[in-house]
C-alpha positions as CSV (number, residue, x, y, z in Angstrom):
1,X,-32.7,-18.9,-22.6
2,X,-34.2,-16.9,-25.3
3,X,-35.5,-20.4,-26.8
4,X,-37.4,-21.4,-23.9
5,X,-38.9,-18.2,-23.8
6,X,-39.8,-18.4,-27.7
7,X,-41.5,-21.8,-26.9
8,X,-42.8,-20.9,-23.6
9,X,-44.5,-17.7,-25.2
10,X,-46.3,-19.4,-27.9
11,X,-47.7,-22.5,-26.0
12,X,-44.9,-25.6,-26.5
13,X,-44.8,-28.1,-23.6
14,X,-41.4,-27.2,-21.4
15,X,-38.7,-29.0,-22.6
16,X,-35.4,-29.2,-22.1
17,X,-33.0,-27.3,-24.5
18,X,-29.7,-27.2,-25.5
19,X,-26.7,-26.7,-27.7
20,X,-25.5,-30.1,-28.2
21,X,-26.0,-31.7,-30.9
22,X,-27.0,-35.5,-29.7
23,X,-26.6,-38.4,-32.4
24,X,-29.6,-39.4,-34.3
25,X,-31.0,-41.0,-37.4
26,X,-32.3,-37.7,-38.5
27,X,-32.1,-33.9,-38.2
28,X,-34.6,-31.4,-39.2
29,X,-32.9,-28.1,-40.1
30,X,-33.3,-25.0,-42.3
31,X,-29.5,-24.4,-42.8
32,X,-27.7,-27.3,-43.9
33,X,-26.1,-29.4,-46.2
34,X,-26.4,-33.1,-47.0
35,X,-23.0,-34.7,-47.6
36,X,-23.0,-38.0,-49.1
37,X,-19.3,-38.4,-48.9
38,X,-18.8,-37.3,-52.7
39,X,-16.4,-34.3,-51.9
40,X,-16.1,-33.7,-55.8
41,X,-20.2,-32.7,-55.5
42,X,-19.4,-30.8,-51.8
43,X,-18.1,-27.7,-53.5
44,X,-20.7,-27.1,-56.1
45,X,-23.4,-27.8,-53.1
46,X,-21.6,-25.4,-51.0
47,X,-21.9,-22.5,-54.0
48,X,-25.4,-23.7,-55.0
49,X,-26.5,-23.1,-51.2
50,X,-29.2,-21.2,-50.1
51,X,-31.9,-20.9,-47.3
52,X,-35.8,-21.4,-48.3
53,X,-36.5,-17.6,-47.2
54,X,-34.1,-16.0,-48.5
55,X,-34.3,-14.7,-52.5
56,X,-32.9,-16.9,-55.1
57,X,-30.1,-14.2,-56.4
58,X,-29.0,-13.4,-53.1
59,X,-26.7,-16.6,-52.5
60,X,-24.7,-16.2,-49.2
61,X,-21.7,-18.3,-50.4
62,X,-21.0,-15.9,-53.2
63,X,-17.8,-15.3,-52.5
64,X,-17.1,-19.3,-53.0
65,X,-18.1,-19.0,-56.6
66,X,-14.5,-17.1,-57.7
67,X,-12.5,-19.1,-55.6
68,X,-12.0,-22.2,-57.3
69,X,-12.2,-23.3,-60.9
């Protein structure tokens, strides 16, 4: 509700939305990681992760970094 309201405010065409997660070729997202089925590179991805907004030394899986060696 709070999306269409978001969208509706600042002009986009009414359209349907919802949480599911339909299958497609492609997804456009801020928060994710691709997995190209090497697990051995998943882990280092995973620590490596960060969003585009937020500062470089402020990692938000820090806590994976310790975990395994």
């Amino acid at each position: 509700e709070l999306i269409s309201s978001w969208l509706d405010e600042f002009g986009f065409p009414d359209i349907k939305v919802t949480t599911t997660k339909y299958p497609s070729l492609v997804y456009i997202d801020d928060r994710c990681v691709k997995f190209d089925g090497d697990f051995s590179k998943l882990d280092s991805d995973l620590k490596d992760y960060d969003v585009y907004w937020r500062k470089k030394d402020n990692k938000i899986f820090d806590n994976l970094k310790d975990s395994k060696k």
